[in-house]
N, C-alpha and C positions, 0 to 999 in steps of 0.2 A: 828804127832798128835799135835805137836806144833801149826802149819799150822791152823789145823783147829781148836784150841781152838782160838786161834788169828782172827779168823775168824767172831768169833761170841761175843767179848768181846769188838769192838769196838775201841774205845777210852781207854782202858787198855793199848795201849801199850805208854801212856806218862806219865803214874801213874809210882811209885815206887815199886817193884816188892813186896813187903809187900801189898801196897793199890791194885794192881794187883789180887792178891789173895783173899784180902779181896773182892773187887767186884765181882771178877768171882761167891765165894763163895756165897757172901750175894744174887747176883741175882737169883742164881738156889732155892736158901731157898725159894724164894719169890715167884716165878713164879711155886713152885712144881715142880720142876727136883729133887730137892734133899728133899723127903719128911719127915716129921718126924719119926724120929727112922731111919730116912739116916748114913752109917755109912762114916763119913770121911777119906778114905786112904790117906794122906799124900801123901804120896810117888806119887800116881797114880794122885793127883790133879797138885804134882809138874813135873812132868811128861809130863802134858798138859798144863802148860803154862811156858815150856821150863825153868824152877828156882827150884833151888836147896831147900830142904825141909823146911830148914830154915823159907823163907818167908810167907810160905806155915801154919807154925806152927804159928808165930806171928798173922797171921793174925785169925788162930782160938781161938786162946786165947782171941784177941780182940773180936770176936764174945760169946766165952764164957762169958767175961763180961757185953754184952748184952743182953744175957739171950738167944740167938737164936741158940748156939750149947750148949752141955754137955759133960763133960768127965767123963770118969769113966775106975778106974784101970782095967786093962785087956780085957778091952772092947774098947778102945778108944775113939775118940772124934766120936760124933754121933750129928744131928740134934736135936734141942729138940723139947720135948712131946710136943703135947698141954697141957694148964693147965686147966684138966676135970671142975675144977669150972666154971672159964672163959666160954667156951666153952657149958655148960647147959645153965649158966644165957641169955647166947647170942642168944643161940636156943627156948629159954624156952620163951623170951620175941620177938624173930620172928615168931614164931609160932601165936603170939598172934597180934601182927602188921601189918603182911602180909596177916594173914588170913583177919583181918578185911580192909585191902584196896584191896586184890582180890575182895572182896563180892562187898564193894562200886564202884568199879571200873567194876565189871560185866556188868552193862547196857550200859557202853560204848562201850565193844568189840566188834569190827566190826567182818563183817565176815571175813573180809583182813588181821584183826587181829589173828581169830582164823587158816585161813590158814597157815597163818608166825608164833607162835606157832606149828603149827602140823610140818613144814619143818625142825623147830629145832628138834625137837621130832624127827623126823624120821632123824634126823643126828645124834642123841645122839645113838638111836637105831642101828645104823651103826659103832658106836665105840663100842659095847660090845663084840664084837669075839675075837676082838687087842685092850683091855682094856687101856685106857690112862687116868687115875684118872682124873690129870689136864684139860686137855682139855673135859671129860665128866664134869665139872664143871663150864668151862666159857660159856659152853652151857649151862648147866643150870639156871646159873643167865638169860642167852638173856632169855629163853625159859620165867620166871617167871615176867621178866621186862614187857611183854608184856602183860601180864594178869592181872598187878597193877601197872604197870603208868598212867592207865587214873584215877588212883583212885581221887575225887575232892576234898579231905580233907587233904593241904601240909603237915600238922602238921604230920597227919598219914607217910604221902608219905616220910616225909623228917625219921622218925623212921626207916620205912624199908632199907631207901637206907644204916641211920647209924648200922643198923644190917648188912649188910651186907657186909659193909668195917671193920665193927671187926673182922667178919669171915675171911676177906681175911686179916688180921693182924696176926691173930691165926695162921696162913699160913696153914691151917689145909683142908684137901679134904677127908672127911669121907670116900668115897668112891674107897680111897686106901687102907681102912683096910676090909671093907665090901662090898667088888665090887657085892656081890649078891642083897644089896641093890638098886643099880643100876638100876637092872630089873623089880624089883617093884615099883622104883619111874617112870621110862617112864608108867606105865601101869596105875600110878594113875593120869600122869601129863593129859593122856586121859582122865581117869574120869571129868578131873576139865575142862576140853573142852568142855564134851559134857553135863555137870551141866550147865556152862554159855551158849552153845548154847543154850538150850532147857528153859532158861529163869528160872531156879529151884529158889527156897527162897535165898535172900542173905543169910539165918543165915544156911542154907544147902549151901551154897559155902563156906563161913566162916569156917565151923565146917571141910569142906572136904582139904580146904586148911590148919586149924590147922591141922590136922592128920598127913598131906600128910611132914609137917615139925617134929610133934614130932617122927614121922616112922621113920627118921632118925638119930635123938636124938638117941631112943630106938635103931636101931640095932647098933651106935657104945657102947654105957652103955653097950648090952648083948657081944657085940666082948670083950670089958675090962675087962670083970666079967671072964669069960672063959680063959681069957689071964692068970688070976690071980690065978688059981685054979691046 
């Protein structure tokens, strides 16, 4: 197991078995291998990259201190939450950015375009049997990039792109705690295809791309509520 954690950690092996740890850790936080409410075994991390617990723990403490793990008595050290504020405001205000440069950006979509959309789509739909959060996710930004990069207003364009690098700060993939979501965003991301084929009102693409972002706002709020009760 050594072997193949070493495999995949690069340049870790000239780091300090403390900074060791710490990357291996901090990279899976980042990339979604290790998702929030992940729980950290020590032992099993130290396991794979062949060092003793020790470094293993240093290095989550240091992550504790950056706010990216949490510990808690008898529970141990875990990935942390997102922080549900953060995380509305960030949706609340993409919803509203993205829908209006999907709309502006409709009368550019080729058809070239709406087929490389549909291909993504039908990759995404190909990950729902053997669920992979992460990766249903880096599809879906391609899938959306397409649909609002020709939008002509930077101002706007440059808003979405910042929504969507806080998203991926959150380190947050809704759709590891609501994977039924999932199924209903490929079935709208059609809708929003065949609205820009068929030439529909921007402020009907507009309003279907808000939706199609608070849809998923809503289903993690109602997963929370439920969690809580």
């Amino acid at each position: 197991m050594a072997s193949e954690a070493g495999a995949g950690t690069g340049d870790l092996v000239n780091l300090s078995k403390s900074e060791r740890a710490y990357s291996f850790i901090k990279e899976r936080i980042e990339n979604g291998s290790f998702s929030p409410g992940f729980r950290l075994v020590l032992g099993q991390i130290a396991k794979q990259l062949d060092v003793s617990v020790v470094p293993v723990r240093e290095a989550v403490r240091r992550l504790e201190a950056e706010g990216a793990v949490t510990f808690e008595r008898n529970v141990g050290a875990q990935v942390a939450m997102v922080d549900e504020r953060e995380y509305f405001y960030t949706m609340e205000t993409l919803s509203l950015v993205e829908g209006a440069a999907t709309a502006l950006s409709a009368p550019f979509v080729s058809a070239s375009d709406i087929a490389d959309a549909r291909a993504v789509n039908a990759a995404m739909i190909a990950t729902l049997d053997d669920f992979e959060p992460h990766r249903f996710t880096e599809l879906n930004l391609e899938f959306h990039a397409v649909i609002f990069e020709h939008c002509p207003n930077p101002h706007i364009l440059d808003l979405v792109h910042r929504g969507w690098k806080r998203l991926a700060l959150l380190r947050d993939s809704t759709f590891s705690f609501v994977p039924g979501r999932a199924r209903e965003s490929v079935a709208e991301h059609e809708n929003l295809l065949r609205l820009i084929e068929s030439g529909a009102e921007p402020l009907e693409i507009e309003l279907a791309a808000r939706a199609h972002r608070t849809g998923t706002l809503d289903a993690l709020l109602s997963h929370q509520a439920n969690q809580g009760r």
